[in-house]
VEXKOLTOR-680232 format. One record per atom (N, C-alpha, C): residue in three letters; x, y, z. Coordinates in steps of 0.05 Angstrom, whole numbers, plus 5000, padded with zeros to 4 digits. Atoms other than C-alpha are relative to their C-alpha. Layout:
BEGIN
AlaXYZ
...
This chain:
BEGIN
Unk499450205020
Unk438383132154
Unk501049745013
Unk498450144994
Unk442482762197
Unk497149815013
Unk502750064979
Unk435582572240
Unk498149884980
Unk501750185018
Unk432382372178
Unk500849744992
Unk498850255009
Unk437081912156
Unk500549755023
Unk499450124971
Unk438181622232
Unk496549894998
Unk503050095004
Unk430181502220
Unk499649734981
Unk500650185025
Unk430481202157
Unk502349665008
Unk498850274993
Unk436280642185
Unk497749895017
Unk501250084978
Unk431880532243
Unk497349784986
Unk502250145016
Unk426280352191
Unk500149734995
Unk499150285014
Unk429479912150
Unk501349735016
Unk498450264981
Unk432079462209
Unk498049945007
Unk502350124988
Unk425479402233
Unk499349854975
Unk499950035025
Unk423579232174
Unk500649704986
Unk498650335003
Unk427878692156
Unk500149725029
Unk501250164971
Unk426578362231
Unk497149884993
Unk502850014996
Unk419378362214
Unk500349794973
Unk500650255025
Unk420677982137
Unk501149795004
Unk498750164997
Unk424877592173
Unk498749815019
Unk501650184983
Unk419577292222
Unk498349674987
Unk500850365015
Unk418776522203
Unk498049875016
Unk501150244981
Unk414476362262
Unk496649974988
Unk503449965007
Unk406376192255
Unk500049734977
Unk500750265012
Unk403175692201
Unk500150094978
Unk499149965030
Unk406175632130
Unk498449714986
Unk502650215024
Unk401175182076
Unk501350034976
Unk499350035035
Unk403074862019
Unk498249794992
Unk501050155008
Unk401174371970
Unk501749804976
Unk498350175004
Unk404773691958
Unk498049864975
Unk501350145020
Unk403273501882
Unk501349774986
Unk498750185003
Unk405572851858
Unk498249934972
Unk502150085020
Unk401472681780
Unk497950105012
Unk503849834995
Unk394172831794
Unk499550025029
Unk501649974971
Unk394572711874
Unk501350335006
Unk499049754986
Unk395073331918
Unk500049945029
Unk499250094973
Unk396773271993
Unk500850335006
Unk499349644980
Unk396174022035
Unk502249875030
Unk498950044988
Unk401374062075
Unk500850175022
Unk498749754981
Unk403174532148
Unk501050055023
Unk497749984976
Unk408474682193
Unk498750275018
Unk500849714973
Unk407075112258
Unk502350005008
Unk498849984992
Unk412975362275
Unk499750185021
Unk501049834981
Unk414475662336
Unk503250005012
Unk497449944989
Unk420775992369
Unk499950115036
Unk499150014973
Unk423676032441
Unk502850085002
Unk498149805000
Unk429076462447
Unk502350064970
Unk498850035022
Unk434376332399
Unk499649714986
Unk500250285004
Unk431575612386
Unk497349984982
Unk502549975020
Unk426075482326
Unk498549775009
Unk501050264990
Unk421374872347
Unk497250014974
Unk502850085023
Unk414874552296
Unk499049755005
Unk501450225005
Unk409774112287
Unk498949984968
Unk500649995026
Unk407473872225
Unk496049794993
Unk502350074997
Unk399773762197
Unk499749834972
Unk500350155022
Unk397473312140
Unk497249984993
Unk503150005003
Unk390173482137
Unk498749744982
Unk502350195019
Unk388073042079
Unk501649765009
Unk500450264987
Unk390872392117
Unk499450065030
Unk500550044973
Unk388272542180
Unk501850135024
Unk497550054982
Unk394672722207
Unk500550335016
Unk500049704977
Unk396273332271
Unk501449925016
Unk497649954989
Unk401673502304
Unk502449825000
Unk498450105012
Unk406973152269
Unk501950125018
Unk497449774985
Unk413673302321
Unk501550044975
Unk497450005026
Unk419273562271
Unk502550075014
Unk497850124987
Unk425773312291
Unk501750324996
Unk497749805004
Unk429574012267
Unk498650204981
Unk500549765023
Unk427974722243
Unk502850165004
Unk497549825000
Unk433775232221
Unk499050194978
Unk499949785020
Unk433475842191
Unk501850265004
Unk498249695000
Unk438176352175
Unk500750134965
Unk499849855018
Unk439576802123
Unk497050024976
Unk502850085007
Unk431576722110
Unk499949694976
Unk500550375017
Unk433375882083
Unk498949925019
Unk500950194983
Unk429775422122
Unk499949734996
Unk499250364994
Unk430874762132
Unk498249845021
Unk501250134982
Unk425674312163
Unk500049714991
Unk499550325004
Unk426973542174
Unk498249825031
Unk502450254976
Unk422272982215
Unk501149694990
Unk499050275000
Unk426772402224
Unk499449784990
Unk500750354998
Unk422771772233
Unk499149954978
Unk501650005027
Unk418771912160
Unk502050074976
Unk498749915012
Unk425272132129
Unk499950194990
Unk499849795016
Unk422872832115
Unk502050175003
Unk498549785008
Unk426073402087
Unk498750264987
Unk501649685023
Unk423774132068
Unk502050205005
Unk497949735000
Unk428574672048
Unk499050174980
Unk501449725018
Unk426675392019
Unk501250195008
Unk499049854998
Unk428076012021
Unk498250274993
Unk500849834990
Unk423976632038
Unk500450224989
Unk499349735016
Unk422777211997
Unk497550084994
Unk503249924999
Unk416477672000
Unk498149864996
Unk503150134985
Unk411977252042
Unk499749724988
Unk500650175019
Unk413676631994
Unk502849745012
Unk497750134995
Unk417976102018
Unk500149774971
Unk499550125020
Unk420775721948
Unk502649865011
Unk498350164990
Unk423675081961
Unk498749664988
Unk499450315013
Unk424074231954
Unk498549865029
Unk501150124981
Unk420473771992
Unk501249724996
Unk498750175015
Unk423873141997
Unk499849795025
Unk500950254984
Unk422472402023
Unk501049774990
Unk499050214998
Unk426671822026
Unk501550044972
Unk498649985024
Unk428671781946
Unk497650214977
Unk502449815003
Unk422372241936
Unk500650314994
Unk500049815006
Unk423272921910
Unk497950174988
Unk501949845017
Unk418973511894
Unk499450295003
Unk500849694986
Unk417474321893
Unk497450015010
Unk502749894983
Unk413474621938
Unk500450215018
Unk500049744988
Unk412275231961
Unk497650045033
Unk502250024971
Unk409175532033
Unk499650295002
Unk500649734995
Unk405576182049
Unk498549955021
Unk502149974984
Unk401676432099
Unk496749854996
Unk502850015012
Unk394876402065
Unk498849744999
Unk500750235000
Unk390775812065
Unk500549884972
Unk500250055028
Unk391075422007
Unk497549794995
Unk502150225007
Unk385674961973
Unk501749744980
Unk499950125017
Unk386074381938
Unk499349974976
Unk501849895025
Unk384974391866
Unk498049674989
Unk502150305000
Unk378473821854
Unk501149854973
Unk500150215015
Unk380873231809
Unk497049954990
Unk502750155017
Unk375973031753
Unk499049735003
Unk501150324983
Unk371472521782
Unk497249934984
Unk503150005012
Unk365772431728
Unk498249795010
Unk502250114978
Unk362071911776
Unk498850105012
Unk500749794976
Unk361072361824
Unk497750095005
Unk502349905007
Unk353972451833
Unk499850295015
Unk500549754990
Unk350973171849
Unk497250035005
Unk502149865001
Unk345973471872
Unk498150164982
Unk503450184982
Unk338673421872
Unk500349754998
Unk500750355016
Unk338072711872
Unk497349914989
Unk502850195008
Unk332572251847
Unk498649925026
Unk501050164979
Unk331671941916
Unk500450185027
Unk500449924975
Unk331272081991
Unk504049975008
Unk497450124986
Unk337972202027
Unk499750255032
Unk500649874972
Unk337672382109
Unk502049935019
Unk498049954986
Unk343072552155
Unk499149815031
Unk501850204972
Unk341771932212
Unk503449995019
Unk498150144983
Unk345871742269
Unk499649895026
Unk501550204980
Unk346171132312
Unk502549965025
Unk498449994974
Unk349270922380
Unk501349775000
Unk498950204987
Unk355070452402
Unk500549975026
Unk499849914977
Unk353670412470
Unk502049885009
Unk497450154984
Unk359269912486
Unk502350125005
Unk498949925011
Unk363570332453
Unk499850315003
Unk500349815001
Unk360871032475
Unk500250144981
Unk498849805023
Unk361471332403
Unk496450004990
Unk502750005017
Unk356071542362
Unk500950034973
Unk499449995035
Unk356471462292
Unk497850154985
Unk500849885022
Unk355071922243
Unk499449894969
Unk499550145033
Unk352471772164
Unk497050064988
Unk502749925010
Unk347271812112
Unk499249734997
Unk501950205007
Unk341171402094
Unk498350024978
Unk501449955021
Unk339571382024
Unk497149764996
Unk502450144998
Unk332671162006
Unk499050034981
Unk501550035032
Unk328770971936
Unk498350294998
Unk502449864995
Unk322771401963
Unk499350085019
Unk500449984976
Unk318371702016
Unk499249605006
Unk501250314997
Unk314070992009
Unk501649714993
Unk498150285003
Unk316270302017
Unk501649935009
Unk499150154984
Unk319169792044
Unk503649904994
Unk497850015015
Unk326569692025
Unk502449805006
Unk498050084991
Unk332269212020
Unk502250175013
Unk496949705002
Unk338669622044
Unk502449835005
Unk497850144994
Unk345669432045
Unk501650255019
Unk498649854975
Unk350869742106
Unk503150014979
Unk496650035013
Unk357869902068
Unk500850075024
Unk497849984984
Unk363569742109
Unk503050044984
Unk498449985013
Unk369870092092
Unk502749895004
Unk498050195004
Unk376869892085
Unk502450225013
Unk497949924975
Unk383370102133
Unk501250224999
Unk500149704996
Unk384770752157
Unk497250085005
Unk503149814997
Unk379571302185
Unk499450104976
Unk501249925023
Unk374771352136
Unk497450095003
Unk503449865008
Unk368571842125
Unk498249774986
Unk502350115011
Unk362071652103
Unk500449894967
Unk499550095026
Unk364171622025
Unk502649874999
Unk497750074998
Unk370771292034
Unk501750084987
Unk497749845020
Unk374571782010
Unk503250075000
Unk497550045006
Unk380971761984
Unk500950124976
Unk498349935016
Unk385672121939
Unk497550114971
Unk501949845018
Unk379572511908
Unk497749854988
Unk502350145000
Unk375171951905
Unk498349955018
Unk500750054983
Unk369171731933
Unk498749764993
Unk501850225013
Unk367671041922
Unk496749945007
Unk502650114991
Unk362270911972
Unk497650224993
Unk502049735014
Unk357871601943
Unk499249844976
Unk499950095020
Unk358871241880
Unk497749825002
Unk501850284999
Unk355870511903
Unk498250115015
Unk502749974989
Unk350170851949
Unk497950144975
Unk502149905023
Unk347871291885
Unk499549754982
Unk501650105018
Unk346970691836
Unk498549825011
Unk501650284979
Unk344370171889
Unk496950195000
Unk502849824990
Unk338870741912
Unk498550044979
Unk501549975022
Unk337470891843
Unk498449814988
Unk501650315001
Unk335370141835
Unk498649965019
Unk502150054976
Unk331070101890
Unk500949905026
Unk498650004969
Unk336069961949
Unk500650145016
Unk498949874990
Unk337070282006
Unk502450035012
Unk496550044989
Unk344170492032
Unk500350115025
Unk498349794967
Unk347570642102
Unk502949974993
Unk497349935004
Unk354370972095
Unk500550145026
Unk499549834977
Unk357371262158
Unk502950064998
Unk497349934989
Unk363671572183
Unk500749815028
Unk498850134976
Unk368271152222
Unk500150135031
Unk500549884968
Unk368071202298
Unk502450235001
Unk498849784997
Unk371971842314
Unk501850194970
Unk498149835033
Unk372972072240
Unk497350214993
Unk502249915007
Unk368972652213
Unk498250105018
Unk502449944977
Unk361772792256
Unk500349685016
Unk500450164989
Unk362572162277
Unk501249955039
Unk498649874974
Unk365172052365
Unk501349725001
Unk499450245000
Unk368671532393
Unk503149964996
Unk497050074999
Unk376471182398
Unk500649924974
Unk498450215027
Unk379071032327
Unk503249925005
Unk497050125007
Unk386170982342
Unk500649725018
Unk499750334986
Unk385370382395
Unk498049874994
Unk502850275007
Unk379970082357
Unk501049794985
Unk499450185010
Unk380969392326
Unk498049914974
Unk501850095014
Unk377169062269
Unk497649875016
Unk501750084979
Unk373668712324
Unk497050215011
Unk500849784993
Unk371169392342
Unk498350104979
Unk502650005022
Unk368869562277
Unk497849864993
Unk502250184990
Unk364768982284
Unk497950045006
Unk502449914979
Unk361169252338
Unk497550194993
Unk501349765012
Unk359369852301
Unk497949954981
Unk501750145017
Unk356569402242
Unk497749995022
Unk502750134983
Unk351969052295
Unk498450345005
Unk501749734992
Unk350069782319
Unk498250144982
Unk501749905027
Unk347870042247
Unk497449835000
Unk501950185014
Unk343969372240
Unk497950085018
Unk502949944973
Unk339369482309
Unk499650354996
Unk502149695009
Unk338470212279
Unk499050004981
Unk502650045025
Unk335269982214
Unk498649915006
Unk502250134992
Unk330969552249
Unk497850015016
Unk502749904983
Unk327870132281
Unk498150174976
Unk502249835018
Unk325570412212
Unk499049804994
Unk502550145018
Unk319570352178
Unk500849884977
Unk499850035032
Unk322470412113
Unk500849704989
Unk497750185006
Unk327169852113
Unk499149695010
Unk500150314996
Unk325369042110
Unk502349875011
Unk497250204973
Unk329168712172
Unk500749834993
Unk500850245010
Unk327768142133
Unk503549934976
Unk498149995028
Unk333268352073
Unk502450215007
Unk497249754995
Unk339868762115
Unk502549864996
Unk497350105021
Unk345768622071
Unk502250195010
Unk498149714995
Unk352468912086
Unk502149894970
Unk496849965022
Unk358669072032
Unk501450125003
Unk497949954984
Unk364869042059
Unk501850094991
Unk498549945022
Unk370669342015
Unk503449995020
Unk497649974993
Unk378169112037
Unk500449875026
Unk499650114972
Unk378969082118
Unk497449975005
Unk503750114997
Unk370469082107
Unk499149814998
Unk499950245003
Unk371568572079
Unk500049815009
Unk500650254977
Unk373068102124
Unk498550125033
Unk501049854972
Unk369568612180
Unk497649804996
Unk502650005002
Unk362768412149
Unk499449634996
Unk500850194989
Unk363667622156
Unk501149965034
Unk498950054972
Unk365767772224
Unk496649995019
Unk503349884990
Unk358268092236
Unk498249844986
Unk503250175004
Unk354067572196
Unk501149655021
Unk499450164983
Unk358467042241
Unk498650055023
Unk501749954973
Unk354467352299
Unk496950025002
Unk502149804998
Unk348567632276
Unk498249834986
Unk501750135020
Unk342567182245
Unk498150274984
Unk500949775016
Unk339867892221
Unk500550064976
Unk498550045023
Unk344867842166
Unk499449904979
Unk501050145026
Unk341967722098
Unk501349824981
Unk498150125023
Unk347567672055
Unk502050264992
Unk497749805003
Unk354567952043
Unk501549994984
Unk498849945027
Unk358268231991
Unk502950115013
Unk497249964996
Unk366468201998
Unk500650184979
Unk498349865023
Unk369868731957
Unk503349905005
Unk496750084999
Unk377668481950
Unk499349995036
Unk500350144963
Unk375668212030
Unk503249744998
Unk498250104993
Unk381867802051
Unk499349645003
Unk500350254999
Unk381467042050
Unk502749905021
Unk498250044994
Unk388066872072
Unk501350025029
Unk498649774981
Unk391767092141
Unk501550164996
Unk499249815008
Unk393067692144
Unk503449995011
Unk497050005008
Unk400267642154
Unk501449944985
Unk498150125027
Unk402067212098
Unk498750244978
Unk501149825023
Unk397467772058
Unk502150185006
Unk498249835007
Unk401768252079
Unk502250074989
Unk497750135021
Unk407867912057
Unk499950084974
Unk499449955033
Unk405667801993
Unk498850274983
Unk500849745009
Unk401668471986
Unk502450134990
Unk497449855004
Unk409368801999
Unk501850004974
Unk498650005018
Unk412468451952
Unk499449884973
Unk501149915025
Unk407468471896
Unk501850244988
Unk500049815009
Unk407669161895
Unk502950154992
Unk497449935009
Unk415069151904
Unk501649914974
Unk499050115022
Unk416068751846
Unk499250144974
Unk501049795019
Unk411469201801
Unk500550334989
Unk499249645003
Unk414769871819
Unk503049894999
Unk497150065008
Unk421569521800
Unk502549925012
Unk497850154971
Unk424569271861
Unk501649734981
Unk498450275008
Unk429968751846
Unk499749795018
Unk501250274985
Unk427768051865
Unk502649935026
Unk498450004984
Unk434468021910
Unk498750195027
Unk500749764984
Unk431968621947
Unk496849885016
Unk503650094997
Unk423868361954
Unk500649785018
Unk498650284984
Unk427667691984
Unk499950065019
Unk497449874978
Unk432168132030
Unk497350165024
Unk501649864994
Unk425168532056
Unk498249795013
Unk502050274983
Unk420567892054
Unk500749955029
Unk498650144976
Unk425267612109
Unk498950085023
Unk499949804973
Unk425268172154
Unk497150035008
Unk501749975002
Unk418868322138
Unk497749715031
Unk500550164995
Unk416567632157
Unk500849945029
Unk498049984976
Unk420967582223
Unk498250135019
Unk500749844993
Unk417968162248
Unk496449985017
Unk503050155002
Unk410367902240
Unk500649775015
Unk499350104977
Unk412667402281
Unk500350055018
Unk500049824979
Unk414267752337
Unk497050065014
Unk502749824992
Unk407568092339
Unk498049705000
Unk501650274998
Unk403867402326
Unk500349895037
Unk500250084973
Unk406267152391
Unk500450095027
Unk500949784983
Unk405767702429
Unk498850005024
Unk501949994976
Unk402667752499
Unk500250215008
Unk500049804973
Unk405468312534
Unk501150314974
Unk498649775016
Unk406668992493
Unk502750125001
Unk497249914994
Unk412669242530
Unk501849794984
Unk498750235010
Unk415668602512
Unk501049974979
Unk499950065019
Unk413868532446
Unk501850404978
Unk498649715006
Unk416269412433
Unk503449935009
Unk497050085004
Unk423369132461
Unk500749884989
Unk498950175017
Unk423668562423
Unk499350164974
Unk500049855026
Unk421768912359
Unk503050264996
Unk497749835005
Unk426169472371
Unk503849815001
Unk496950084999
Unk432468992380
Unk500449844970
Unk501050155026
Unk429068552322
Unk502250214974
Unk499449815018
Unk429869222274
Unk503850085009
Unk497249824998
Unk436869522302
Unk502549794989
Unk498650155001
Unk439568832288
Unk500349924966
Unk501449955034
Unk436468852218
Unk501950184983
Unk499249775016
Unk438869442199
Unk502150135008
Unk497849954988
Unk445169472231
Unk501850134977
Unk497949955031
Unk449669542159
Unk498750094986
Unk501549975028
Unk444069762112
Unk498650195003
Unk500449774990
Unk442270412149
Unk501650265003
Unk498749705002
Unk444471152156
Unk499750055033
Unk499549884984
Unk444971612208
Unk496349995014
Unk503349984988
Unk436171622212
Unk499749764997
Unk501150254998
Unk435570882232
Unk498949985027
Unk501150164976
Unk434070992307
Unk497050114992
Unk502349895005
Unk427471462278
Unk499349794983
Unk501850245022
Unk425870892222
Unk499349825019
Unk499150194995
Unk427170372270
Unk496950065023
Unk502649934986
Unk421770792321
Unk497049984988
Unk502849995015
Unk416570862267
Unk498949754996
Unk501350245010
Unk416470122250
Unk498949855032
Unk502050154976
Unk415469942322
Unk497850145012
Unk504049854989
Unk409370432335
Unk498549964979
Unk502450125017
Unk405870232282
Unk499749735001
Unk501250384990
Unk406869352297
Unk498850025021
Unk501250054969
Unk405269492367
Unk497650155004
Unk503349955005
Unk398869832350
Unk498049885008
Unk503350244993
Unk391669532376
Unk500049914976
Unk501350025027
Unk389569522306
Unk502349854984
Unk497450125024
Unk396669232270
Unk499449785018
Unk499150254974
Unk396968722335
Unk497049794985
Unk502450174997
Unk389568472314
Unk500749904971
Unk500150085035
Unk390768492232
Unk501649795003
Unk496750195006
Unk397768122239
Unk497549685011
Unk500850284986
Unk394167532291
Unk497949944983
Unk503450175017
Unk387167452242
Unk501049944979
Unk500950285015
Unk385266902206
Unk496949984988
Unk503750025004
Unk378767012157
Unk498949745019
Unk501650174998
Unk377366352159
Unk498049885022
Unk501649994987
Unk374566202226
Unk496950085003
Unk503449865007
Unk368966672215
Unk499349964972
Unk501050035032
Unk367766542137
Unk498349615009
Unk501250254994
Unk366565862163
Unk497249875020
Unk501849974986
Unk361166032211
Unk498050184976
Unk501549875014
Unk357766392155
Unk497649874976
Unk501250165007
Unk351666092122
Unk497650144978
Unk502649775017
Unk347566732090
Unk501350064963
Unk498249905017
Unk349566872018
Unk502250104990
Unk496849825000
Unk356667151996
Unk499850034971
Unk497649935033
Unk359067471932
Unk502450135010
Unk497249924998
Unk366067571929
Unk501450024978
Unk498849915034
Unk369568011879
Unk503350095010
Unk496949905004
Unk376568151868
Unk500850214964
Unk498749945014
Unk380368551816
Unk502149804985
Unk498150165013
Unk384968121774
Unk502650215011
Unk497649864986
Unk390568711783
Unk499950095029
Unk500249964978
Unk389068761851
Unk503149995013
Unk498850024989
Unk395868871887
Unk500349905030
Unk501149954963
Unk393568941960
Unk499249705016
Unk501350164985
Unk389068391969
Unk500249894976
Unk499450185030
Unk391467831906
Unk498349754999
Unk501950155013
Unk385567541870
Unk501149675008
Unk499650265008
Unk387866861858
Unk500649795031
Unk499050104974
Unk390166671927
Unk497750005023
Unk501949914973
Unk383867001980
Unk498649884978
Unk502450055016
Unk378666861925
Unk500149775008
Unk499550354997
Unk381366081927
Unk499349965030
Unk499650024970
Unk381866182006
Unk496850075012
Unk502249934996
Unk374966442011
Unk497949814993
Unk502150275014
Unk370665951970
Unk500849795017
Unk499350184980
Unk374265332011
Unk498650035026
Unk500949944975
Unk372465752081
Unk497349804995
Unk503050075004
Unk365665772056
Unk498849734997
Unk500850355004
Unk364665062025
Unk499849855028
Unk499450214976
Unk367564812094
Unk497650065012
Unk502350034983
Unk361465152129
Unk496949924997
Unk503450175011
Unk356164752078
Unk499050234993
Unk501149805013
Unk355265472049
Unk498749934962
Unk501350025020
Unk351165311982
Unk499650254982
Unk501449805014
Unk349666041961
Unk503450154997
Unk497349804997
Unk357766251943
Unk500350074971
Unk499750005026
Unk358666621882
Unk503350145003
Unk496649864997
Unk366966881875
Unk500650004966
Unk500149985021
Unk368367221814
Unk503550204995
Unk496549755008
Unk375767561787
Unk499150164979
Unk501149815013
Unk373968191749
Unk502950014983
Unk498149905019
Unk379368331686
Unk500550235009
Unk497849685008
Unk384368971684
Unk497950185027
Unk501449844983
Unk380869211757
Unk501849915027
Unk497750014976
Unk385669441815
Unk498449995022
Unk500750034972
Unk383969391887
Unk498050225013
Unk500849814991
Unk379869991888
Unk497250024978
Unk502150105013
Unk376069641830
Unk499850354971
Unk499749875020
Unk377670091782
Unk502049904982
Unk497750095028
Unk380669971705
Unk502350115007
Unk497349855000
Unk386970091703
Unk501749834983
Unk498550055014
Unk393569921673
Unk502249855017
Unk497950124983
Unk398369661732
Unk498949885024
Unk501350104975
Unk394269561793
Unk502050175018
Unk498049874973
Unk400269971836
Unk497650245012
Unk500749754998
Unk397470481877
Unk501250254999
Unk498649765015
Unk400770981849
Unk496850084986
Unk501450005022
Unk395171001798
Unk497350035010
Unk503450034997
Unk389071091831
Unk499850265001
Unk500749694984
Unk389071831853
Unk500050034959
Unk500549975026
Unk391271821763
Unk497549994986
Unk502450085018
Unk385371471739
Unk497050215012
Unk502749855002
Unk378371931727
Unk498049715019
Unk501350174993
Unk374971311744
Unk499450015023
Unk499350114974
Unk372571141811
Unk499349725010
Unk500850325005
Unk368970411807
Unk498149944974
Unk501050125019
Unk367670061752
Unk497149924999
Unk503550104996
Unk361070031724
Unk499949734996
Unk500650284998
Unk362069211706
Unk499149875031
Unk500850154964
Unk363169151788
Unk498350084995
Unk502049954987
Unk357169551802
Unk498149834984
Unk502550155010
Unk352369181752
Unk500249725010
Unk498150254983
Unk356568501784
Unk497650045031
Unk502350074963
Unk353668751855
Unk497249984988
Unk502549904998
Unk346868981829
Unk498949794988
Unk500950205020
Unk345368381789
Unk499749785029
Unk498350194987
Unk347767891840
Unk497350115036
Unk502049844988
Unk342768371897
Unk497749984991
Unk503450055008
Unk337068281859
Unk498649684992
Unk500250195000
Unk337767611855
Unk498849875031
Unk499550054969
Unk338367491939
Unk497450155008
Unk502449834981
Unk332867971949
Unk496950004976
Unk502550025015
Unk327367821896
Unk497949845014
């Protein structure tokens, strides 16, 4: 008896060691209104010490360091400084129930083993399969650039000769449909263009997706390149009239795609979606404190931000040497935020200087459409959203038409679309908050706007 029971402790300690094992990859799913964001920590232990990384699949994001894991009495506590996170739970058959928590951000969320899925947002645009038309898995070369780009090539038919337009997407790695928060706009604009008799090239950005290649030291400049690369691979099909290669640029494509008809006399005619007029550092400015003013910021506060904000962009404007400009930023921020910070200001203070001192932030901050809008002589439509937060109608639109005029451009049409946010969808605020909300994914007025405006340029 005594031997049974000396068994049965022995069990139960194992037992509890084994439910007690936190290490390996725990999946959750961060729901905020209609968005969802999968979320997963790899933890991993070294003697008495817990260590993690953290993954963000649907932005791109791998091997996140995380500043601190703890667990005892099966709670866990995981925090990643520089982003201000926080995750605490607590562990009970195979189920960790707990709070996920960011900056003034709160929310539940649970983690298990098991994979989890995303659950699909209602996207009634969305075309499906079979289509009406041709669509073929192509991909062309940047030799400068060693990448190869991946993407499709929708097509009216087998026969015929075809206008086509190149969508260029807008900032951040982005797939072939430029997808975002359960949308896909550019799936959207290649099905009704194709269905009208246009053909489309959509690709995946250089190292996003099938696609190869450096995205994180690439510049808009760079995207550029890639444009030009698409264009000398349509101009090896049959299908496609060299005569009529249009690109549509949407956002940072926006001004990508007068960067590439500035070079390229191949360039038919280009279509800005919310494209940037302005420099982009005063856009950023006032992008910030749009949106800060719409989600309720107090105009004292939006002031107090501008400044710094502004200060900062400076810095990086006159820039030559990186090291340089990473010390001066970091003394910039510590001096900033000397009184108006917590205990996580040297991690905030890190995050804001690896993202200015970026290739890609270093090039946005220094550009200036206009230069190249002013070298541009092939057609333009340029649309904006009226609620556009991001990129504000009234200001680039004005800034854009002027470029143009200056370069004796004759063919400029610039139009402000009513109650349509930056993503060109209806809406009610323009914040992005609200886009992952809305069913919508582009307005059918834009698309009849491009397709009208396209059949004009190419008749």
């Amino acid at each position: 008896m005594k031997k049974a029971f000396f068994f049965m402790l022995l069990f139960c300690s194992a037992f509890s060691v084994f439910a007690q094992d936190i290490t390996g990859q725990w999946n959750g799913i961060l729901k905020v209104q209609q968005m969802q964001l999968r979320l997963v920590f790899n933890i991993a232990k070294n003697g008495n010490e817990y260590s993690a990384t953290m993954d963000s699949p649907d932005q791109g994001a791998k091997g996140i360091p995380v500043s601190s894991v703890r667990f005892e009495n099966n709670n866990l506590t995981i925090t990643v400084d520089n982003i201000k996170l926080e995750y605490s739970g607590t562990l009970q058959d195979g189920i960790i129930t707990g709070v996920f928590k960011q900056g003034n951000f709160s929310n539940p969320m649970n983690l298990s083993r098991a994979e989890v899925k995303v659950e699909k947002p209602n996207r009634p645009q969305e075309p499906l399969p079979p289509f009406s038309y041709l669509t073929e898995e192509i991909s062309f070369q940047n030799s400068k650039a060693n990448a190869i780009l991946s993407g499709t090539l929708s097509l009216p038919s087998k026969n015929g000769k075809y206008p086509v337009v190149i969508l260029i997407s807008g900032s951040g790695p982005q797939n072939r449909d430029e997808e975002l928060m359960g949308h896909k706009p550019f799936l959207v604009i290649a099905d009704f263009l194709t269905k009208n008799g246009f053909a489309v090239l959509r690709y995946d950005d250089r190292g996003v997706a099938k696609s190869t290649g450096d995205f994180k030291n690439a510049t808009s400049a760079d995207f550029a390149e890639d444009v030009l690369a698409a264009i000398a691979y349509l101009k090896t099909r049959k299908e496609i009239n060299s005569n009529k290669i249009g690109l549509i640029g949407h956002s940072e494509g926006g001004y990508i795609a007068p960067l590439v008809a500035a070079k390229s006399k191949d360039v038919a005619f280009i279509i800005m979606l919310a494209g940037p007029g302005i420099p982009c550092d005063e856009l950023l400015v006032l992008q910030n404190a749009l949106i800060s003013k719409a989600s309720g910021m107090k105009q004292k506060e939006i002031d107090k931000n501008k400044k710094i904000n502004s200060g900062a962009y400076d810095l990086v404007k006159k820039s030559t040497n990186n090291q340089k400009l990473s010390n001066d930023l970091t003394e910039y921020f510590n001096e900033k935020f000397e009184k108006s910070m917590s205990d996580d200001k040297q991690g905030f203070v890190e995050m804001q200087v690896k993202e200015l001192t970026s290739p890609w932030m270093q090039y946005f901050l220094k550009y200036n459409p206009s230069p190249a809008l002013e070298k541009v002589h092939c057609p333009v439509l340029a649309l904006n959203g009226a609620h556009d937060l991001q990129v504000p109608p009234n200001e680039n639109i004005e800034a854009i038409r002027k470029s143009l005029t200056k370069a004796g451009n004759k063919n400029v049409t610039t139009k402000i679309l009513p109650k349509l946010n930056h993503l060109f969808q209806e809406c009610a605020t323009g914040l992005p908050d609200e886009y992952a909300e809305i069913e919508q994914t582009f307005s059918p007025t834009a698309l009849n706007e491009i397709l009208n405006w396209l059949k004009v340029q190419t008749r």
